[in-house]
N, C-alpha and C positions, 0 to 999 in steps of 0.2 A: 407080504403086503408092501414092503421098501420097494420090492422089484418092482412091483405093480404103479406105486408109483413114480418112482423113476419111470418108467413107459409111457406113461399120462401125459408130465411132466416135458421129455423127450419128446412125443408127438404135438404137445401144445406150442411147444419151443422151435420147432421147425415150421409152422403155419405161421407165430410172430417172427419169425427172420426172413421168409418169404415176402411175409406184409411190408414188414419196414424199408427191404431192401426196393421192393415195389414205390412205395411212397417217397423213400428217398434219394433214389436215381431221378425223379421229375426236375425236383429244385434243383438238384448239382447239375443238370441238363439244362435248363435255364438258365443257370450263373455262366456255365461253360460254353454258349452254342454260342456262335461270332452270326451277324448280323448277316444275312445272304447278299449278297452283292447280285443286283439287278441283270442281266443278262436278255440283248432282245437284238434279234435280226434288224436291219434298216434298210430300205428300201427306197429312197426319193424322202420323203417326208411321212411316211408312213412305219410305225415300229410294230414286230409279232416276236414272241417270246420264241427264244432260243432253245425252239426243241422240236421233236416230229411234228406236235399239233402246231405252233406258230408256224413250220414252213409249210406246211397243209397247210393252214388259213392265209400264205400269200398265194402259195400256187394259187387258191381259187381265185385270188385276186385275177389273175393271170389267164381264166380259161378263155373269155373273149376276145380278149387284147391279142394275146397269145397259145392260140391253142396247142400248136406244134410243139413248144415250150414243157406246155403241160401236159400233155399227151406224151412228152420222153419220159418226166420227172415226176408224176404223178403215180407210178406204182409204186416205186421204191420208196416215195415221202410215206405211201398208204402202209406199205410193208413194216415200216418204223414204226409208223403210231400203232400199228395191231402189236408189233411187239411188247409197247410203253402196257399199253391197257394188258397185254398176258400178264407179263411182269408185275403188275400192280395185282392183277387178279390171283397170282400164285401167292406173291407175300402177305395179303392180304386174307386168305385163305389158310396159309400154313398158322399168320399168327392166331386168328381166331379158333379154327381146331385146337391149337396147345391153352389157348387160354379156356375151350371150353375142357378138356381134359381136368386140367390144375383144378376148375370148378368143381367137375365129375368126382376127386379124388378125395375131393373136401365132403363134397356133400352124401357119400359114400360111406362115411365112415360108420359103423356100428354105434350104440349111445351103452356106453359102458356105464354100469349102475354097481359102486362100491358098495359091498356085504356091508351091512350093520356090523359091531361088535358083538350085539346080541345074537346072530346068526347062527343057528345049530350046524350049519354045512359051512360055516367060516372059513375055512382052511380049500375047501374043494371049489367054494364061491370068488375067494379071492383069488386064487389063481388061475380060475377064468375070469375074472375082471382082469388082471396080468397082461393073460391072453389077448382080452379085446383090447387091450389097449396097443399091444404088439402090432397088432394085426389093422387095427388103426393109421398104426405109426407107418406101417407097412404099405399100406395101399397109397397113404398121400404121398410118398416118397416116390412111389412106383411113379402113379401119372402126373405129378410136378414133372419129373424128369421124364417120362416121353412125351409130356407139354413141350416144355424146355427144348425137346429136339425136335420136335415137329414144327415150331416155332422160328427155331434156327435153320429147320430146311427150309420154310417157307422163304424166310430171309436170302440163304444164299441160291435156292431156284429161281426168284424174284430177280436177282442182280444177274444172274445168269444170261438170263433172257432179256433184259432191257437192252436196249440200244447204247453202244458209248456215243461218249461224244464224239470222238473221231470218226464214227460211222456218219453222222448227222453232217459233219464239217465236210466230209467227204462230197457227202451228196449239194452240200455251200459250193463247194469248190466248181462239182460237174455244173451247176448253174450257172455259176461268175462264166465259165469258158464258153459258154455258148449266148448268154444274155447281152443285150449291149446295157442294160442296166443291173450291176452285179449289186450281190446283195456284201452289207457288213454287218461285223460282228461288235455291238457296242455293249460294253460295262462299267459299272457303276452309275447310268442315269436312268431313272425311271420316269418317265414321259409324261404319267398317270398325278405323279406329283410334284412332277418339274424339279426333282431334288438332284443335284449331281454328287456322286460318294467318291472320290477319285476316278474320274470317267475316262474311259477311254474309246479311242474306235480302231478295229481292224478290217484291213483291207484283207480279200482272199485272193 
C-alpha cells in the first residue's frame, strides 16, 4: 500500500510541476522580455514593416509606377513571404500537436479506486491500485515528453524555414542598386504613434 502510494503521490507530483512550471515561465517572461524596438522600411514619406510582407506591400506600391522594378523583385519578395507563413505554419503546428499529446496523456489516465481496509482481496486489490497508478505515472511521462519534442521540433523546423534577416536585407540591397528611389532601414520610430525610442536610419 506505501508503494501504491508513493505512485499516486509520484504521478500527481509530476502533472503539479508541469503546471507550475507552465504558469510560471508567463510572468518571468513578462518581467524578462525588453521592449521590441520598431523596425520599418522607408520609402519617400511612406513607412512598411521590416519584413517579406512590408516589402510585398511596397513593391505593390510600385506595380504602375514601376513595373519592370516589380516584375525583377516580385518573386523573390513572394518567395520570402511563402517561407515566413511555412515557418509560422510548422511552429505553430509542432507546438499544438505537443500541447495536444501532454492533453492526451492526462486525460488518459486510468481512475485508480483504493481497496477499502475492509476489502477481503485487500492485498491483490492494492497492488493493482499500485499498478494503476504506475502505469498512470507512466503514460503522462511518456506523452509530456513526446509533447515536449514535437513541440521543440515544431520550434526549430519553424526557424529553419523562415527567412533571415540578411536574406530580406539582401533583396533591400538588389532594390537600392537598381531604384533611383532606394529604400532605408529605420529603428526605433514608429510612425503609427509618432513615438521615437533611440531612432535611427540606415542607408543601403
Amino acid at each position: 500500500m506505501g508503494r501504491a502510494s508513493r505512485a499516486s503521490r509520484s504521478g500527481w507530483s509530476f502533472i503539479a510541476v508541469c503546471l507550475c512550471a507552465a504558469t510560471a515561465a508567463r510572468p518571468a517572461a513578462a518581467h524578462t522580455q525588453q521592449p521590441e524596438i520598431p523596425r520599418h522600411l522607408v520609402a519617400g514619406n511612406q513607412y512598411f514593416d521590416a519584413s517579406p510582407a512590408g516589402f510585398q506591400a511596397y513593391l505593390n506600391t510600385m506595380r504602375a509606377t514601376n513595373p519592370e522594378l516589380y516584375t525583377q523583385l516580385a518573386p523573390d519578395a513572394d518567395r520570402l513571404a511563402t517561407r515566413v507563413s511555412t515557418g509560422r505554419t510548422i511552429l505553430l503546428a509542432g507546438v499544438a500537436a505537443g500541447l495536444a499529446l501532454v492533453i492526451y496523456g492526462i486525460a488518459a489516465r486510468n481512475d485508480c479506486v483504493q481497496p477499502p481496509a475492509t476489502d477481503p482481496n485487500f492485498a491483490a486489490d492494492s497492488a493493482a491500485w499500485g499498478a494503476c497508478n504506475d502505469d498512470n505515472m507512466t503514460t503522462t511521462a511518456t506523452f509530456g515528453l513526446l509533447g515536449a519534442g514535437l513541440a521543440a521540433a515544431g520550434l526549430i523546423g519553424g526557424a529553419a524555414v523562415m527567412p533571415s534577416r540578411d536574406e530580406l536585407l539582401d533583396l533591400v540591397n538588389r532594390h537600392n542598386r537598381v531604384s533611383p528611389q532606394p529604400l532605408q532601414l529605420q529603428l526605433g520610430y514608429d510612425p503609427a504613434a509618432h513615438l521615437a525610442r533611440a531612432g535611427a536610419i540606415f542607408s543601403f
